[in-house]
N, C-alpha and C positions, 0 to 999 in steps of 0.2 A: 504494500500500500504506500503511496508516495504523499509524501504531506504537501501543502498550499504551500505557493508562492508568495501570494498577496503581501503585497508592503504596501503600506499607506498612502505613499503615492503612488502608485496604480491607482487607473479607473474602473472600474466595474462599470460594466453596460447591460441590458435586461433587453428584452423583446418583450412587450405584453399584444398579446393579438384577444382581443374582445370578440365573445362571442354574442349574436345580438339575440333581442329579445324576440318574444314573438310579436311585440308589436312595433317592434325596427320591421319588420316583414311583412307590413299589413296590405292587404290586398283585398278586393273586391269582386264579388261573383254574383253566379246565382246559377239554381239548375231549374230549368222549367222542363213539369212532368204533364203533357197531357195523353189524355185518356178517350179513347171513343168508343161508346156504346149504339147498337144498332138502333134499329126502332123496335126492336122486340128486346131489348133489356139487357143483347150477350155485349160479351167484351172482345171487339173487333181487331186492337192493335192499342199500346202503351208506346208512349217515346220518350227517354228521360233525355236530355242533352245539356251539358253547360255553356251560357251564354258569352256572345262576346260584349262588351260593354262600349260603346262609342264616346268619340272622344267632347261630344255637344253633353252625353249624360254625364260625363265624369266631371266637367269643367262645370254643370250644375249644380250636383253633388256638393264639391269643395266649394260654389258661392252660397249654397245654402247653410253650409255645416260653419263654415271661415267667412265667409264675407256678408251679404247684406241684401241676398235675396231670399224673399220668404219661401218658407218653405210650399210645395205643391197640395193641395188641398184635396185632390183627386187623383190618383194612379189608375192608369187603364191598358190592360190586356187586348192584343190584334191578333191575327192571325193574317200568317203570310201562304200565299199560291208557292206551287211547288217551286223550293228553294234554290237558290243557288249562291257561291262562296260570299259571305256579308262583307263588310270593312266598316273598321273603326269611324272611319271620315264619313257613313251613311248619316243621312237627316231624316223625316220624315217628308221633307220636302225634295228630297233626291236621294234616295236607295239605289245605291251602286245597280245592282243585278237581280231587284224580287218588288214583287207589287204586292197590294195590300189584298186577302181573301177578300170577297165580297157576297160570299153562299151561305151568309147565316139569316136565318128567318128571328133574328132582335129587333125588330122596329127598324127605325129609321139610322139607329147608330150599329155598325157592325163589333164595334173595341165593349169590350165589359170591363166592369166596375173592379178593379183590386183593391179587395177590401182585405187589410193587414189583421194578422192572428188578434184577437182579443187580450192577451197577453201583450203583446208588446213584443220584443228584440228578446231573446235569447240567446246566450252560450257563444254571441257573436253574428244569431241567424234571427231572419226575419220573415215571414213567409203569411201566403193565406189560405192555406191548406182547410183553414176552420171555416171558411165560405168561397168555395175554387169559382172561379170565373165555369163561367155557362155557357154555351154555344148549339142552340140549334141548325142543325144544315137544313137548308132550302133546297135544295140541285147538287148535283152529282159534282165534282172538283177536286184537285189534289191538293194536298195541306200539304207545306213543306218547312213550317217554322211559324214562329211568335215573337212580340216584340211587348216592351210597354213602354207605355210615354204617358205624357201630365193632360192629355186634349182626347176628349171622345169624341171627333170627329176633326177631320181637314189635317191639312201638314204643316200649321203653326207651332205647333207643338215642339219639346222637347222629346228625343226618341233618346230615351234611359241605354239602354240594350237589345239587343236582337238575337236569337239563334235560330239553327238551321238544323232539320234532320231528317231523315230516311222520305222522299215522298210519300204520301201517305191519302188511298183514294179515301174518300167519304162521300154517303147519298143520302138525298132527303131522307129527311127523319132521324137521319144520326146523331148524336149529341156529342159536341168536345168538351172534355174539362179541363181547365188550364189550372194545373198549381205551380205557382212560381215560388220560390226560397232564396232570400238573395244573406249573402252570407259577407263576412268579412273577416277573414281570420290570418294565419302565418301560412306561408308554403316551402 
């Protein structure tokens, strides 16, 4: 065993490499799960997919949360025609490559109402699993994604996020359910 050198004057030097926290890593999502049942009750096709989030929602988000617009008073659920690849940079007023469904028998507005868990925010997640958005189909269509935004109707609006997943036919009488969960945690 050899003993230390160290004399007083020498310097001693260290590395500290910090490990971060989980909420040095914080990050936002969501997975939207919808569901379609025929008109006779069966259960035709499930799609879970996590969303991409654009960058008009996130730039929202942070003026709501840090800056000094108030917050949206309404959230609403759409449905997108068979999908194809989204991008960050979509609006509602200009979506890269998918148009908005328009084969659901809701009245006059086709987006439903997202109404958040009664609860509140959990464990990081937010979701409205306890009242899922609703969708009757009018006509025969492929459903290829979802989106929500702050406007139940027209492209003024703020478009939060969007996802994309397996096209998916649907015929009168169908019904979608949309449960969205949007989450915020480390990865």
């Amino acid at each position: 065993m050899s003993k230390s050198s160290f004399k007083p004057r020498d310097k001693a030097t260290a590395n500290l490499t910090a490990r971060p926290n989980a909420a040095d890593n914080f990050k936002i999502g969501g997975i939207y799960t919808v569901t379609c049942i025929d008109a006779d009750g069966n259960l035709k096709w499930v799609e879970e997919a996590h969303n991409l989030f654009t960058t008009a929602g996130i730039d929202h988000i942070m003026d709501i949360v840090f800056g000094t617009t108030a917050k949206d008073a309404t959230l609403y659920v759409g449905l997108i025609d068979e999908g194809t690849p989204m991008a960050a940079a979509d609006t509602l007023a200009s979506p890269t490559n998918w148009t908005e469904a328009t084969e659901t028998a809701t009245g006059s507005a086709n987006r439903q109402e997202w109404v958040n868990d009664a609860g509140g925010s959990s464990s990081g997640a937010l979701g409205n699993g306890d009242s899922v958005a609703s969708f009757t189909i009018d006509d025969t269509d492929t459903i290829g994604g979802a989106f929500l935004t702050n406007v139940e109707t027209g492209t003024a609006g703020i478009l939060y996020c969007v996802v994309e997943f397996t096209d998916r036919a649907v015929a009168a009488g169908d019904t979608l359910t949309v449960d969205y969960t949007i989450t915020a945690a480390d990865s």
